[in-house]
N, C-alpha and C positions, 0 to 999 in steps of 0.2 A: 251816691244813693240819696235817693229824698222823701222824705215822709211830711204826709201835712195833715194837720189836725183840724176838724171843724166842728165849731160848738154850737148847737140849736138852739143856747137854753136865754133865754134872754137875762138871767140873775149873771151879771160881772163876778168872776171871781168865786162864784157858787159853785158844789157839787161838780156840775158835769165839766167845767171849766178847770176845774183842779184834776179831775181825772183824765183826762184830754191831754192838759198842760202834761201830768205823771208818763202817760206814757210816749208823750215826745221828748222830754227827759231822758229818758231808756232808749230813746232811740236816736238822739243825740250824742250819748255815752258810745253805742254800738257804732260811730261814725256818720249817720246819716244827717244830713242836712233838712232841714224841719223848718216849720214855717204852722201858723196859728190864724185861723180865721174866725173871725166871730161873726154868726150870721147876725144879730142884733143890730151888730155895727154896722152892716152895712145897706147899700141902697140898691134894691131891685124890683124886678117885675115877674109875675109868673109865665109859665107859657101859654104861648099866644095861640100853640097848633097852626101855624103856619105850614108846618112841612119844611121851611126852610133849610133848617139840617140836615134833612134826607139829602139833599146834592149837593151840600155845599161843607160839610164834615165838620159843622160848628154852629148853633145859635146865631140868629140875627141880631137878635139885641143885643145892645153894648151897654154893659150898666156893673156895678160892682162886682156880678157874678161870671161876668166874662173872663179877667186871670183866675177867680177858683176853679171855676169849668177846665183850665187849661193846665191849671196844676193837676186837678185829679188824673185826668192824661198819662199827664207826664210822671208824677209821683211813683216812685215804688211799692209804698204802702198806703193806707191813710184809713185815720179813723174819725168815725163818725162817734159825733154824742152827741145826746136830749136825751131830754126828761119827757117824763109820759104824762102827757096831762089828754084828760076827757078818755083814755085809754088808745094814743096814739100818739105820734111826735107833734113837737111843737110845729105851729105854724110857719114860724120864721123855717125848719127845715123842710119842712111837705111843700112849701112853695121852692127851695134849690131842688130838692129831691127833685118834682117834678119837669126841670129846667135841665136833669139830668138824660135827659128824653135824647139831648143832643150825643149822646155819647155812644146810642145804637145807631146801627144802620138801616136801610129802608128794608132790609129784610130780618131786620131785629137779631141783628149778631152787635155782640162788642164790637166798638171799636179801640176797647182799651188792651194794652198790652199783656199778652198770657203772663200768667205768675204775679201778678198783683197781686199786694195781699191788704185787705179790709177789716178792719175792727170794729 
């Protein structure tokens, strides 16, 4: 089993970071194999609306968000944290969010697997 946590917040070590961090913790204890993404850290692009995903069952571009995309997939659980700034999520996450586009299908079903569960 694989749980993976990903943090919006750009403060290291801040708030949503330690709460992220707590409950991969918990789910490390409970056996599951866990894994930690900081989107601060990492380097991407938003979507392009290509459509490329509709037939092709994955994002064209290749950039640090390509194994995240592929963990949530695969992942059993995974939780999501930011902070609410302006009264929405931080930027760093509304631009994967949107990169998340790749994970429907052209008829806008999941393509992730039933029983997921999201935090």
């Amino acid at each position: 089993m694989k749980a993976i946590g990903i943090v919006g917040s750009p403060r290291k070590n801040g708030n949503v970071d330690t709460l992220v961090q707590t409950v991969l913790d918990g789910a490390a204890q409970a056996g599951y194999q866990t894994a930690k993404y900081s989107l601060n850290e990492m380097k991407y692009s938003g979507c392009q609306a290509c459509e490329y995903c509709k037939s092709h069952e994955r994002c064209r571009l290749e950039d640090d968000l390509t194994s995240l995309l592929q963990d949530i997939a695969e992942a059993d659980a995974v939780v999501f944290g930011s902070p609410i700034y302006f009264f929405q999520f931080t930027g760093q996450f509304r631009l994967m969010e949107d990169r998340m586009y790749s994970l429907i299908d052209a008829g806008f079903k999941s393509r992730l697997k039933p029983g997921k569960k999201a935090v």
